[in-house]
PyMOL Python script that loads the backbone (N, CA, C, O; Angstrom):
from pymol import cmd

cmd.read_pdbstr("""\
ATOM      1  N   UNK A   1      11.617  25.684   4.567  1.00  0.00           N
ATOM      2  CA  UNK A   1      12.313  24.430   4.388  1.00  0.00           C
ATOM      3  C   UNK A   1      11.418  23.264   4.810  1.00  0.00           C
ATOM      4  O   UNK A   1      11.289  22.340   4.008  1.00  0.00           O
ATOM      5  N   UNK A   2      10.675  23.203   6.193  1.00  0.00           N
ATOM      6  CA  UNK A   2       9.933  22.364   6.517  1.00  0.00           C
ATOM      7  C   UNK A   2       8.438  22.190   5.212  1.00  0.00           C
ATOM      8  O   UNK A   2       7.776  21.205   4.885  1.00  0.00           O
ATOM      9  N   UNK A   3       8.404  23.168   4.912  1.00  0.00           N
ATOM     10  CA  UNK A   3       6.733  22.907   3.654  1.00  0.00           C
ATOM     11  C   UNK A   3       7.601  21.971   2.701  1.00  0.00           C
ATOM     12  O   UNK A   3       7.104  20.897   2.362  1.00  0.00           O
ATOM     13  N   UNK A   4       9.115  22.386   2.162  1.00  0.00           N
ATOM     14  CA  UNK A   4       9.575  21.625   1.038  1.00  0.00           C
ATOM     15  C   UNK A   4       9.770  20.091   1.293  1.00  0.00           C
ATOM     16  O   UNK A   4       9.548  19.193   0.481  1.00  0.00           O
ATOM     17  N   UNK A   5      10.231  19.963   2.585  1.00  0.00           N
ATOM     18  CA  UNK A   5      10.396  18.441   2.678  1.00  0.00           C
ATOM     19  C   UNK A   5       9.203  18.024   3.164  1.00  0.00           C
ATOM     20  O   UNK A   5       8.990  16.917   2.669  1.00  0.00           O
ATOM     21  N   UNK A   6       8.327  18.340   3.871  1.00  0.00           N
ATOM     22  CA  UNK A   6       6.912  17.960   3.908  1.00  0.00           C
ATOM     23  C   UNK A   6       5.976  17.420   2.857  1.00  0.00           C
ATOM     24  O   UNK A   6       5.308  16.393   2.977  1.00  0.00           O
ATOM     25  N   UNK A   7       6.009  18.514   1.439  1.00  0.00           N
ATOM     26  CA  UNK A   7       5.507  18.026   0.318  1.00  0.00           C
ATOM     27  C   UNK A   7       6.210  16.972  -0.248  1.00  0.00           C
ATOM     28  O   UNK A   7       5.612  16.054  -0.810  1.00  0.00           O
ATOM     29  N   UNK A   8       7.589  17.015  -0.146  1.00  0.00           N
ATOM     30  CA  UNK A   8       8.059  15.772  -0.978  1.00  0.00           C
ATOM     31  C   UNK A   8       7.706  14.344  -0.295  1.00  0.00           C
ATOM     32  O   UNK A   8       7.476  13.310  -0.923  1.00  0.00           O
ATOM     33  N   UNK A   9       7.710  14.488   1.109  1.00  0.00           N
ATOM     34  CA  UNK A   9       7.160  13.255   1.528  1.00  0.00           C
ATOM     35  C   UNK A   9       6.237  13.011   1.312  1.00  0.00           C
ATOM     36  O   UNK A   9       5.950  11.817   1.230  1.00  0.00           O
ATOM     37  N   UNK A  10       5.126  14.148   1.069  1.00  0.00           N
ATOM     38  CA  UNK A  10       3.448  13.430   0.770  1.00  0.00           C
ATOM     39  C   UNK A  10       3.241  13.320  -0.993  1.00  0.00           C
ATOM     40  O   UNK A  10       2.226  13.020  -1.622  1.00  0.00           O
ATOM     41  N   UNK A  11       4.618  13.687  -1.492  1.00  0.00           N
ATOM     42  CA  UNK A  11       4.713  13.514  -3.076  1.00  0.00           C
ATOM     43  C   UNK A  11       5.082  11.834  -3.355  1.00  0.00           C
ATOM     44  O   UNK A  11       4.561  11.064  -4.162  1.00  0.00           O
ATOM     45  N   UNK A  12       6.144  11.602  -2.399  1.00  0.00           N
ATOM     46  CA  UNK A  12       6.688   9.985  -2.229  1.00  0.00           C
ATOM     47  C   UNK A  12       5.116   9.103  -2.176  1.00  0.00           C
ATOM     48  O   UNK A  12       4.707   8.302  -3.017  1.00  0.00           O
ATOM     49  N   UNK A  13       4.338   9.606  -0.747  1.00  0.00           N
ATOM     50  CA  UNK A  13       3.710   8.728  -0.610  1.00  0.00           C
ATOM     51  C   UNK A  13       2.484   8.374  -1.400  1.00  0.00           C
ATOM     52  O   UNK A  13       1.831   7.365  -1.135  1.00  0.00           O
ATOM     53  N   UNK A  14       2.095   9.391  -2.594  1.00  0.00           N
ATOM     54  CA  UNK A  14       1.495   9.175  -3.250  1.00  0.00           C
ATOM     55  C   UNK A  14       1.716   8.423  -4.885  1.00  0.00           C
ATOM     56  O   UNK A  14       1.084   7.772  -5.716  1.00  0.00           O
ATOM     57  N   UNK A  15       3.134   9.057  -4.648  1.00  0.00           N
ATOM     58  CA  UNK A  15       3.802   8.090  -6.210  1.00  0.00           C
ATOM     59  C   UNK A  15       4.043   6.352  -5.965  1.00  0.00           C
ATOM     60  O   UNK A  15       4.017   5.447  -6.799  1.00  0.00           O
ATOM     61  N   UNK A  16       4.283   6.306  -4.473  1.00  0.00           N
ATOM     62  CA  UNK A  16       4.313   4.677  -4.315  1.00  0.00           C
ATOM     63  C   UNK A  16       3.348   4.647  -3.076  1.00  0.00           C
ATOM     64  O   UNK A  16       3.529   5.008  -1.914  1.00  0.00           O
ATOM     65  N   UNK A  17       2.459   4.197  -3.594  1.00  0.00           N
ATOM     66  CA  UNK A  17       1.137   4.060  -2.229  1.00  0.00           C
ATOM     67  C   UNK A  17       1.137   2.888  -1.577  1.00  0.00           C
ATOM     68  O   UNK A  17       0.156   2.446  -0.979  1.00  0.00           O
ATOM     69  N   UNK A  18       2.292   2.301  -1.665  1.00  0.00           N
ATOM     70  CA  UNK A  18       2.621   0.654  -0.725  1.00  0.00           C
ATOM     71  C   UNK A  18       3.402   1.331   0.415  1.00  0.00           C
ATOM     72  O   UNK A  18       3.591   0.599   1.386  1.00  0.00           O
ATOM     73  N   UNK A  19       3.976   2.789   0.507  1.00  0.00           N
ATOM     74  CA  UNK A  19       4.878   2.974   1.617  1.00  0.00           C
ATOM     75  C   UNK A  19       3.635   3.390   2.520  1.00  0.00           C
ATOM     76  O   UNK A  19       3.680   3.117   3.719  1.00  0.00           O
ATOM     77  N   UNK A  20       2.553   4.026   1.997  1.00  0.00           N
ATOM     78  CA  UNK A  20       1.784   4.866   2.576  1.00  0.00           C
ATOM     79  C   UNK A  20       1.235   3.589   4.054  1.00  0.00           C
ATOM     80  O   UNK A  20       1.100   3.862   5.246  1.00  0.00           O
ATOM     81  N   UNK A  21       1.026   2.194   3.334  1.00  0.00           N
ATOM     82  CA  UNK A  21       0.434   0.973   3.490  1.00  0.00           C
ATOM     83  C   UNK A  21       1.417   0.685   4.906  1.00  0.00           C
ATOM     84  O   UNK A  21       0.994   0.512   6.049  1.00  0.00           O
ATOM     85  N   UNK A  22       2.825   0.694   4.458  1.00  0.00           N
ATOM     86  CA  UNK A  22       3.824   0.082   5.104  1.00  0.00           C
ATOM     87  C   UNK A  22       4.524   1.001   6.616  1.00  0.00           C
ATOM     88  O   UNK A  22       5.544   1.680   6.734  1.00  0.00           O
ATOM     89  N   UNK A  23       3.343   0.594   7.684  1.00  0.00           N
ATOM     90  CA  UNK A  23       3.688   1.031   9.245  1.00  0.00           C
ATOM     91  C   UNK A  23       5.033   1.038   9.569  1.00  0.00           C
ATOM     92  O   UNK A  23       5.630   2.097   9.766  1.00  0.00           O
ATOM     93  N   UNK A  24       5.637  -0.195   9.652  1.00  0.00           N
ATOM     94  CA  UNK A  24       7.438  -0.674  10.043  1.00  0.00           C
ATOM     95  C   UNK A  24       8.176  -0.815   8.992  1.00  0.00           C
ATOM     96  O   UNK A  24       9.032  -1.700   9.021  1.00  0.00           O
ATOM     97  N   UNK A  25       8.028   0.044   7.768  1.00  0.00           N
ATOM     98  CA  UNK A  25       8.973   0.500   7.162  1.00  0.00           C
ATOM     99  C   UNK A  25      10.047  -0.695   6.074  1.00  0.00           C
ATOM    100  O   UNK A  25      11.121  -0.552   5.489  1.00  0.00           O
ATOM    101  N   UNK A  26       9.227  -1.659   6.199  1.00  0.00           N
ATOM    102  CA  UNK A  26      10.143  -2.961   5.845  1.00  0.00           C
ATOM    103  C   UNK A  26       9.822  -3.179   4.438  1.00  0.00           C
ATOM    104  O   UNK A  26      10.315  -4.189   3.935  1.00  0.00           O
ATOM    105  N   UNK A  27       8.993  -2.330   3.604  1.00  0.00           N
ATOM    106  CA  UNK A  27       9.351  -2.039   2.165  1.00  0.00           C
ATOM    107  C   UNK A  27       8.048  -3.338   1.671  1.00  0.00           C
ATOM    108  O   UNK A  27       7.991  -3.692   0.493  1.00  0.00           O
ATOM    109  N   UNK A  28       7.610  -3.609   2.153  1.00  0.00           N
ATOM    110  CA  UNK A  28       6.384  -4.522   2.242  1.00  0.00           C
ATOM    111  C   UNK A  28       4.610  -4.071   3.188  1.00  0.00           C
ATOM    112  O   UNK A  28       4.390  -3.400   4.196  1.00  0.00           O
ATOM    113  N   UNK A  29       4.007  -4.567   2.571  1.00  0.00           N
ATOM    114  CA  UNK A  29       2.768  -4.566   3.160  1.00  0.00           C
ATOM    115  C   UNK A  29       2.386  -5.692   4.210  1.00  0.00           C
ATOM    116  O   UNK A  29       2.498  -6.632   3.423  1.00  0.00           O
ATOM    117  N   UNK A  30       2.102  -6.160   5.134  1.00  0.00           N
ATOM    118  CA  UNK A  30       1.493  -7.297   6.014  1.00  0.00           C
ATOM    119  C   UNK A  30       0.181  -7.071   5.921  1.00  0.00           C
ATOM    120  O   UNK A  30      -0.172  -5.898   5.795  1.00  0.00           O
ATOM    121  N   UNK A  31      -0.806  -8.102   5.960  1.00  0.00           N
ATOM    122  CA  UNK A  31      -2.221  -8.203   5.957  1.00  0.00           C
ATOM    123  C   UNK A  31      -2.750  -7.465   7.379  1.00  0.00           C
ATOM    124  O   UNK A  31      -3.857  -6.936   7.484  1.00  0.00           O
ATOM    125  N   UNK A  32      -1.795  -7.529   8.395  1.00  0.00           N
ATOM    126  CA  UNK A  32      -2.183  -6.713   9.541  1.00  0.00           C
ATOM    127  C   UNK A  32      -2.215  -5.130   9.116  1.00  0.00           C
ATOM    128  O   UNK A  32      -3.045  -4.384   9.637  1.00  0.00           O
ATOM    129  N   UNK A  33      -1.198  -4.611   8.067  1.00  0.00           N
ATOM    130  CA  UNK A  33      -1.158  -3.310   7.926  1.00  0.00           C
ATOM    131  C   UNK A  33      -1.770  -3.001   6.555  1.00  0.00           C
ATOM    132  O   UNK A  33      -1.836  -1.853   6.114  1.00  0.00           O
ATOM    133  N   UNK A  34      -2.233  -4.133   5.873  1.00  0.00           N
ATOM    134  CA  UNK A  34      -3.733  -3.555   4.665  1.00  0.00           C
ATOM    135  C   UNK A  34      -4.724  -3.622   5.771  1.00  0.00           C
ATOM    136  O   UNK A  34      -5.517  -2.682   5.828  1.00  0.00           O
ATOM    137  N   UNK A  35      -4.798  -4.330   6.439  1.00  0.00           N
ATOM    138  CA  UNK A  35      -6.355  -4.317   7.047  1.00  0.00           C
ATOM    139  C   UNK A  35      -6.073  -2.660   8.028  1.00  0.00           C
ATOM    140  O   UNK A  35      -6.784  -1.665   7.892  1.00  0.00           O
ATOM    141  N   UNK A  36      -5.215  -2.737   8.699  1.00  0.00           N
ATOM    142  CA  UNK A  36      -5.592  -0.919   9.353  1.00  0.00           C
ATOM    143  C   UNK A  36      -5.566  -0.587   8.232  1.00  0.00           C
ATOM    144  O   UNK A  36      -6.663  -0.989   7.844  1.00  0.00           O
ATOM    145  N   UNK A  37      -4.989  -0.026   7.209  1.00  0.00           N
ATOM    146  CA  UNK A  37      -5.022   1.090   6.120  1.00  0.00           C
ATOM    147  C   UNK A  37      -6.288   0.836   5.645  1.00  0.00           C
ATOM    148  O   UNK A  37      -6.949   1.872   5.724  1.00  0.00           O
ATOM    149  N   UNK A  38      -7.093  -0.328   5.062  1.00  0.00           N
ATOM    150  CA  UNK A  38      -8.388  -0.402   4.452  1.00  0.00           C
ATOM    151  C   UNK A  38      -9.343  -1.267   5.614  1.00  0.00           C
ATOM    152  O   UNK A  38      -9.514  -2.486   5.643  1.00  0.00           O
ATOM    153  N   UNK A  39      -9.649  -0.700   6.130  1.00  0.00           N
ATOM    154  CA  UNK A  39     -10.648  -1.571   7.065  1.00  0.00           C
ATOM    155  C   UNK A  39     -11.368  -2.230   6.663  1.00  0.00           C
ATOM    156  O   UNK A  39     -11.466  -3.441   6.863  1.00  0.00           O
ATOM    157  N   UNK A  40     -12.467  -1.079   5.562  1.00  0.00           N
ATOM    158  CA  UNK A  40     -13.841  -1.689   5.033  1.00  0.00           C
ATOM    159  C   UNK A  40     -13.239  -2.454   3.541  1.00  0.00           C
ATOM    160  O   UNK A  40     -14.109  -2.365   2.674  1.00  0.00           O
ATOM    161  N   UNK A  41     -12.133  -3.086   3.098  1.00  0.00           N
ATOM    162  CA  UNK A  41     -12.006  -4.056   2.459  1.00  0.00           C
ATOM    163  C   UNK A  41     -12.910  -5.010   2.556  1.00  0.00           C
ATOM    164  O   UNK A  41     -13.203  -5.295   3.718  1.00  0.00           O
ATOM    165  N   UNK A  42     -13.629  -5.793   1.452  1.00  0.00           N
ATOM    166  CA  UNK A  42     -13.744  -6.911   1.436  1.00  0.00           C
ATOM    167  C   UNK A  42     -13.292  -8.352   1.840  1.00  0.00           C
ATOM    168  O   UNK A  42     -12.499  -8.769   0.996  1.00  0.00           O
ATOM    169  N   UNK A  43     -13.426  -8.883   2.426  1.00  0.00           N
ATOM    170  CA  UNK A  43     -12.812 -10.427   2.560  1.00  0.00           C
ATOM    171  C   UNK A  43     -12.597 -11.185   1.580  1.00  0.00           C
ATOM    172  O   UNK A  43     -13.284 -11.678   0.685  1.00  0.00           O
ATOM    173  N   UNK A  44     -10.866 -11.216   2.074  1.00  0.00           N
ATOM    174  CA  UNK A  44     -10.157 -11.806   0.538  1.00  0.00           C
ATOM    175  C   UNK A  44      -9.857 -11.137  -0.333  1.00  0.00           C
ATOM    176  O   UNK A  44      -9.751 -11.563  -1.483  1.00  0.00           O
ATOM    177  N   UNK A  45      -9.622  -9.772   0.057  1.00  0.00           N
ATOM    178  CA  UNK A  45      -8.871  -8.952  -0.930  1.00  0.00           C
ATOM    179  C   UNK A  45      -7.419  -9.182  -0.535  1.00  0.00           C
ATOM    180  O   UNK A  45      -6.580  -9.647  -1.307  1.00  0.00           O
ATOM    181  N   UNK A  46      -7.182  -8.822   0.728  1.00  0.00           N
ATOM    182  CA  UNK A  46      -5.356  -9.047   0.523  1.00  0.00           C
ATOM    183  C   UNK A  46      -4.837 -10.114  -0.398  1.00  0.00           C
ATOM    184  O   UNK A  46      -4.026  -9.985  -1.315  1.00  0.00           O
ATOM    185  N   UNK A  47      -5.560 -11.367   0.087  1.00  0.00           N
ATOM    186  CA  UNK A  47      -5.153 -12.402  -1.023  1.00  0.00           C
ATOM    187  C   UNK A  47      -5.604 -12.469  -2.192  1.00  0.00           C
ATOM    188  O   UNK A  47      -5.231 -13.395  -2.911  1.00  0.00           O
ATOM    189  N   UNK A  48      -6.248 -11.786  -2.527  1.00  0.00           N
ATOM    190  CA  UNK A  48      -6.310 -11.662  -4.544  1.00  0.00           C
ATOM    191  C   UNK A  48      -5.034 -10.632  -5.152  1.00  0.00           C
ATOM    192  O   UNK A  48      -4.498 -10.681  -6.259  1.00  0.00           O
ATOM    193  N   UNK A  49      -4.770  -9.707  -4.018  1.00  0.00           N
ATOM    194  CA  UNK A  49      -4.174  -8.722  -4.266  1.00  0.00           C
ATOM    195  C   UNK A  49      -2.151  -9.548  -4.117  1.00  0.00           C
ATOM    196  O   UNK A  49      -1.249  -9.165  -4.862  1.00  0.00           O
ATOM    197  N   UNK A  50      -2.029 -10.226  -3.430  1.00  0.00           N
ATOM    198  CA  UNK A  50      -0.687 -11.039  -2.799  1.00  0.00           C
ATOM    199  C   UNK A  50      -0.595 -12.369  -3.938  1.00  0.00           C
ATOM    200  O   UNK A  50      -0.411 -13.546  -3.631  1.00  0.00           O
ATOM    201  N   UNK A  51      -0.757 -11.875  -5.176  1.00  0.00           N
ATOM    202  CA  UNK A  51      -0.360 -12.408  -6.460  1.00  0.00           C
ATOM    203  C   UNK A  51       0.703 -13.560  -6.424  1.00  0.00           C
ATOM    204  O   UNK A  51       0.714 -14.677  -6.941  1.00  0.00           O
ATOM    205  N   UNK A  52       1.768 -12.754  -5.470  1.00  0.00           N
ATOM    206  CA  UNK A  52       2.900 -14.453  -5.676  1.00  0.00           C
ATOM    207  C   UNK A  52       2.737 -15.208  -3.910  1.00  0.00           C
ATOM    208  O   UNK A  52       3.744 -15.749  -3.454  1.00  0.00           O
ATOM    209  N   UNK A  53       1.795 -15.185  -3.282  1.00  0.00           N
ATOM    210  CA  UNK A  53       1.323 -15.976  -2.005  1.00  0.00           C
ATOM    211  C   UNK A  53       2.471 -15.979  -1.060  1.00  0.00           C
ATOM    212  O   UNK A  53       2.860 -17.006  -0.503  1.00  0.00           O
ATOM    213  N   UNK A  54       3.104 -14.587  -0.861  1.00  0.00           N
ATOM    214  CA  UNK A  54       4.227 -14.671   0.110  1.00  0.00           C
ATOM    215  C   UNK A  54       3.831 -14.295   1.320  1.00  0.00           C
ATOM    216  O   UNK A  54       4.578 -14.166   2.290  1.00  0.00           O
ATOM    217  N   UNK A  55       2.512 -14.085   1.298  1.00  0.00           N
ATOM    218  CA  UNK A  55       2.126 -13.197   2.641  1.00  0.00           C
ATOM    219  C   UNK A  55       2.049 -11.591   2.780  1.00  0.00           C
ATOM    220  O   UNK A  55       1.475 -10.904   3.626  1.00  0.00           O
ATOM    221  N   UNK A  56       2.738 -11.269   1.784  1.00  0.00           N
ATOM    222  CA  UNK A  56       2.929  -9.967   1.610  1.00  0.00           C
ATOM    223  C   UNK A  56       2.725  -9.136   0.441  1.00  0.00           C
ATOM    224  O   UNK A  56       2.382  -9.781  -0.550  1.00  0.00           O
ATOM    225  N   UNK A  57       2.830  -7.994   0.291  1.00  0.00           N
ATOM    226  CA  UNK A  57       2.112  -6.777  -0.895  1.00  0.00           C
ATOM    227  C   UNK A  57       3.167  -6.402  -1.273  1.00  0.00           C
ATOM    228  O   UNK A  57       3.701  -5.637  -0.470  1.00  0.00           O
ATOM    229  N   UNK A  58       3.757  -6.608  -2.206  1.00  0.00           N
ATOM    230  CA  UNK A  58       5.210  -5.408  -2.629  1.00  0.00           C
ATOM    231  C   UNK A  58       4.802  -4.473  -3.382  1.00  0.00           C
ATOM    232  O   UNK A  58       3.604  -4.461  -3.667  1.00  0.00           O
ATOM    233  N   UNK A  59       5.721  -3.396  -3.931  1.00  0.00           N
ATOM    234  CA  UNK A  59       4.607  -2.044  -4.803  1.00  0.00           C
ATOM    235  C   UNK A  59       4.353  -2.051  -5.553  1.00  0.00           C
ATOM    236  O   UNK A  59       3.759  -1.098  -6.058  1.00  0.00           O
ATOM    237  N   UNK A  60       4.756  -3.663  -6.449  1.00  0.00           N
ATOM    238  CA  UNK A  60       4.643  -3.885  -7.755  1.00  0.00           C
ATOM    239  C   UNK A  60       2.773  -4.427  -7.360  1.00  0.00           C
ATOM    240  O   UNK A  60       1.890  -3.979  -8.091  1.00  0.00           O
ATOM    241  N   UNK A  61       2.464  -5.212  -6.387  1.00  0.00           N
ATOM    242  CA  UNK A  61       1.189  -6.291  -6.197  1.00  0.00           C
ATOM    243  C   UNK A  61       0.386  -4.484  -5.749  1.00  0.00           C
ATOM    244  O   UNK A  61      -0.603  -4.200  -6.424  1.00  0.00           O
ATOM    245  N   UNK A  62       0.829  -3.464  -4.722  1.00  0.00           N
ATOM    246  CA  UNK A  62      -0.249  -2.858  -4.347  1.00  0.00           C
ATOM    247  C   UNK A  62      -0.770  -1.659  -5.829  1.00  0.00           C
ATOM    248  O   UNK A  62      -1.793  -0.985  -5.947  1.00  0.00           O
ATOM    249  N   UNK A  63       0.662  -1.833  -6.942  1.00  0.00           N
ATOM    250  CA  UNK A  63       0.273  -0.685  -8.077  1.00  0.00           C
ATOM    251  C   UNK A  63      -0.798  -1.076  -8.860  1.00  0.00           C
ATOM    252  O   UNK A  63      -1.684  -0.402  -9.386  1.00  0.00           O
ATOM    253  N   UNK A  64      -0.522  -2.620  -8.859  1.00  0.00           N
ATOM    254  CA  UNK A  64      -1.766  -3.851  -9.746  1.00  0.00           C
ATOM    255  C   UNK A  64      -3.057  -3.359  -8.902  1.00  0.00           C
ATOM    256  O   UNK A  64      -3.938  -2.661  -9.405  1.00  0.00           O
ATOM    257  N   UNK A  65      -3.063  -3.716  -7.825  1.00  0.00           N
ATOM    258  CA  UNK A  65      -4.711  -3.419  -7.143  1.00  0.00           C
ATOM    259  C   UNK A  65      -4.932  -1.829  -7.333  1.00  0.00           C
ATOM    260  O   UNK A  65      -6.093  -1.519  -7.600  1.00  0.00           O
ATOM    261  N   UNK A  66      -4.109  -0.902  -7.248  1.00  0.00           N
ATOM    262  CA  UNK A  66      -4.234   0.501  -7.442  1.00  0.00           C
ATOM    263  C   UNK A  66      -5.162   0.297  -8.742  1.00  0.00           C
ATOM    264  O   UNK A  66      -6.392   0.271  -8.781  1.00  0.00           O
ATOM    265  N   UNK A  67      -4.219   0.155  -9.819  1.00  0.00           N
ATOM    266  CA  UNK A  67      -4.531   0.082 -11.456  1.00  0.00           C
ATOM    267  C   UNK A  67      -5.827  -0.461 -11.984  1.00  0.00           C
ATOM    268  O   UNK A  67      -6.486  -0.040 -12.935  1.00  0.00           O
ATOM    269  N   UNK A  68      -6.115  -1.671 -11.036  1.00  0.00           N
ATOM    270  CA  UNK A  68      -7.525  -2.432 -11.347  1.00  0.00           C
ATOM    271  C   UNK A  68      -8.606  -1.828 -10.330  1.00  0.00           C
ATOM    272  O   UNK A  68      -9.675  -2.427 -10.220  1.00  0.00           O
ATOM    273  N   UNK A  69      -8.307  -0.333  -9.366  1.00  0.00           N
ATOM    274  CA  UNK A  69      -9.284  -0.234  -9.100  1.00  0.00           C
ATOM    275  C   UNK A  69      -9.527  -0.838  -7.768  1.00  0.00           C
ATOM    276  O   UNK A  69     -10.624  -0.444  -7.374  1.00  0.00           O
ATOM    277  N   UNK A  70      -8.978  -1.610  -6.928  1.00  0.00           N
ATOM    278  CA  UNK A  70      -8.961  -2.597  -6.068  1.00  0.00           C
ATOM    279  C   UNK A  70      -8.718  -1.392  -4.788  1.00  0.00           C
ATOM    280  O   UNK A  70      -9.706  -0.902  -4.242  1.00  0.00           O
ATOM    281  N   UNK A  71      -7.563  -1.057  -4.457  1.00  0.00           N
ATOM    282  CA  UNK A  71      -7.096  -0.122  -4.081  1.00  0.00           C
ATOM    283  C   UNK A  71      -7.390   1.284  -4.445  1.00  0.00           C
ATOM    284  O   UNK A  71      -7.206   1.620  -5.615  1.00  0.00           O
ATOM    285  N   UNK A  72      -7.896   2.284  -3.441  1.00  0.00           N
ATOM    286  CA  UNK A  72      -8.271   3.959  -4.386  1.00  0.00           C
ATOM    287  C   UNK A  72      -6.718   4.200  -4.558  1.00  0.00           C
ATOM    288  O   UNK A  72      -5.664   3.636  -4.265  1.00  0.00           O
ATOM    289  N   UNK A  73      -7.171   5.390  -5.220  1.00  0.00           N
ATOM    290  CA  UNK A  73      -5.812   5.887  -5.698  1.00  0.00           C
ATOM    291  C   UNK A  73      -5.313   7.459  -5.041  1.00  0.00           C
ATOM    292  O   UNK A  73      -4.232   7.949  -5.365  1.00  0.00           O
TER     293      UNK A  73
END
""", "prot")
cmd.dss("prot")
cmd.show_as("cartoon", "prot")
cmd.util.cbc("prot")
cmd.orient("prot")
């Protein structure tokens, strides 16, 4: 039982890779929690990536950086 719900969580976190991003669970990314998840980012990626300038990554902004490559996959 524990392998089945184990895989489905690491199935979740790979089908939406903004939760993987998202430490406190608040369904968003913070630039504090792209920068732990990607350290060696470039400067000025969160904000190319934070498309509508809210401060934040939703899974629609982290699937765009996924898709272009920005983000691994």
């Amino acid at each position: 039982m524990l392998k089945k719900s184990l895989a489905a969580v690491i199935a979740v976190l790979f089908a939406f890779p903004a939760l993987a991003m998202d430490s406190d669970g608040d369904g968003l990314v913070s630039a504090a929690e792209f920068e732990a998840a990607m350290p060696d980012a470039p400067s000025g990626t969160f904000e190319q990536l934070d498309v509508d300038g809210d401060g934040a990554l939703n899974s629609a902004e982290v699937a765009a950086g996924r898709d272009a490559g920005i983000i691994p996959a």
